[in-house]
LUMKOL-386675 format. One record per residue (C-alpha): z, y, x. Coordinates in steps of 0.05 Angstrom, whole numbers, padded with zeros to 5 digits, always signed. Example, Ala and Ser with C-alpha at 12.3 -4.5 7.8 and 13.67 -1.06 7.14 Angstrom:
BEGIN
+00156-00090+00246+00143-00021+00273
end
This chain:
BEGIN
+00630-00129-00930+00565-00117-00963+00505-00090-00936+00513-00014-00961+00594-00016-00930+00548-00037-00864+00499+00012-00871+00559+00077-00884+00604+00049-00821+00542+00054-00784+00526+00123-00808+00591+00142-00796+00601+00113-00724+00538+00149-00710+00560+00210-00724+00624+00208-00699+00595+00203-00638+00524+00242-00618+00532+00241-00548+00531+00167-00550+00479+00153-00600+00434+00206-00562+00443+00173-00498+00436+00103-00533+00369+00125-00568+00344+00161-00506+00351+00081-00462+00320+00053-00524+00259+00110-00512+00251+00109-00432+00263+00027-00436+00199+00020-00490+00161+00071-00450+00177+00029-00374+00156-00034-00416+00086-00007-00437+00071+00037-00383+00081-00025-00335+00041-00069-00384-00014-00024-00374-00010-00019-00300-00021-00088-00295-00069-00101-00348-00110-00042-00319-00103-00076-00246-00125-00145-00275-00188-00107-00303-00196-00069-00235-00200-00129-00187-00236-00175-00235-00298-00113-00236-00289-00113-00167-00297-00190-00151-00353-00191-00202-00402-00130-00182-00421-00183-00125-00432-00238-00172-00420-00316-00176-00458-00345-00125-00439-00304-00057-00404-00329+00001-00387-00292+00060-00363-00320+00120-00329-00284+00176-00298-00304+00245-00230-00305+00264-00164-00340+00256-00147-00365+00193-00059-00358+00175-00026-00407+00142+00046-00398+00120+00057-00483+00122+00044-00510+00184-00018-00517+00230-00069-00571+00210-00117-00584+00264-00185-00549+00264-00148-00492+00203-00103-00462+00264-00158-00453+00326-00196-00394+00322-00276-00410+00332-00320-00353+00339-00388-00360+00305-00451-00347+00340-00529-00329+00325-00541-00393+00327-00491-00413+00272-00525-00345+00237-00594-00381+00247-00569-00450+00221-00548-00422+00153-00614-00382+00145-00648-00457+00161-00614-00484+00108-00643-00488+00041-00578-00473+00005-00573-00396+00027-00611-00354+00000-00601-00288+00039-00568-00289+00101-00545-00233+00154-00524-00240+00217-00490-00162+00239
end
């Protein structure tokens, strides 16, 4: 079979059937369309967080009380909650490594 006998049987099976080949190009359209439009979704995401995260810059650290939750299990000082004080507040402004600090 040689490439023009290809190319008439699939003219011909085409339009024997337009329902089918309509519905078969149609999934060919909405799957290329899902593809890119979820491409884009997450490409715009990655750019969203990443301006996010860097309008505060490089060198921040912020540091907040509470419980920290593991999904492994417990390891020592990680699974007690310590509650941090003015006086912790006041250490960190002591220290020559912070720059700014606030305590509120």
């Amino acid at each position: 079979m040689t490439l023009l006998d290809t190319l008439r049987y699939a003219r011909t099976a085409l339009t024997a059937h337009p329902l089918r080949t309509l519905l078969s190009m149609s999934g060919i359209g909405i799957g290329i369309t899902a593809v890119i439009l979820l491409t884009s979704i997450g490409d715009g995401i990655h750019r969203f967080v990443l301006a996010e995260f860097t309008q505060f810059g490089t060198n921040i650290l912020t540091v907040t009380p509470g419980k920290t939750r593991t999904h492994g299990t417990a390891v020592g000082s990680i699974s007690s909650a310590r509650l941090l004080t003015v006086d912790d507040a006041l250490a960190l402004k002591a220290s020559r490594y912070a720059q700014y600090t606030n305590a509120g």
